[in-house]
C-alpha positions, 0 to 999 in steps of 0.5 A: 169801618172796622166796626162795621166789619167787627159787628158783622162777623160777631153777628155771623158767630151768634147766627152760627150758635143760634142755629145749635139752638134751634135745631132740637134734634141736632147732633150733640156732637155737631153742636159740641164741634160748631160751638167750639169753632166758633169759640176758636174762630172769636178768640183767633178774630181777637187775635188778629184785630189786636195785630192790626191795632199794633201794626197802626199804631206802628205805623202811625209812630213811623209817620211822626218819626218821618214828618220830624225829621223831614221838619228837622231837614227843612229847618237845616237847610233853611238855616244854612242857606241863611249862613252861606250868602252869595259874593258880591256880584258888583266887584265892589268893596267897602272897607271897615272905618269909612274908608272909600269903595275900591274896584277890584279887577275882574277875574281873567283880566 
């Protein structure tokens, strides 16, 4: 698209010039001042299409930085919700070294 657009304009600039050309009679100085406009018009356009570029590339540095940490995020919350495991429901206990289940009392009597 932005060479579409890029094609266009330059097209634009070379009819600008063209039209200098063709007009034999033109005034010198009119041609001097189309032809220097253009010229500007080139060099500022080039200007701009350099800005857009670092601004995308800019733009598409922040989105990684944003898909990492939002990654980084994820992996944290998956990695502590695998650490923090939820009590026993059951009121049951098993002791280490085979010993017998014991039932504790429940909270609140």
């Amino acid at each position: 698209m932005a060479d579409d657009v890029n094609q266009r304009v330059e097209d634009m600039f070379k009819i600008l010039v063209s039209i200098t050309e063709k007009i034999g009679n033109f005034r010198k100085d009119m041609k001097k001042d189309i032809l220097e406009s253009v010229c500007t018009l080139r060099r500022e356009f080039s200007q701009l299409i350099l800005q857009l570029e670092n601004i995308n590339e800019e733009h598409k540095k922040l989105r990684e930085e944003v898909k990492n940490a939002t990654e980084e995020m994820a992996r944290r919350r998956d990695s502590q919700s695998v650490r923090q495991v939820a009590p026993s429901l059951d009121h049951l206990q098993q002791y280490p070294h085979g010993r017998a289940r014991q039932v504790l009392p429940s909270e609140g009597g």
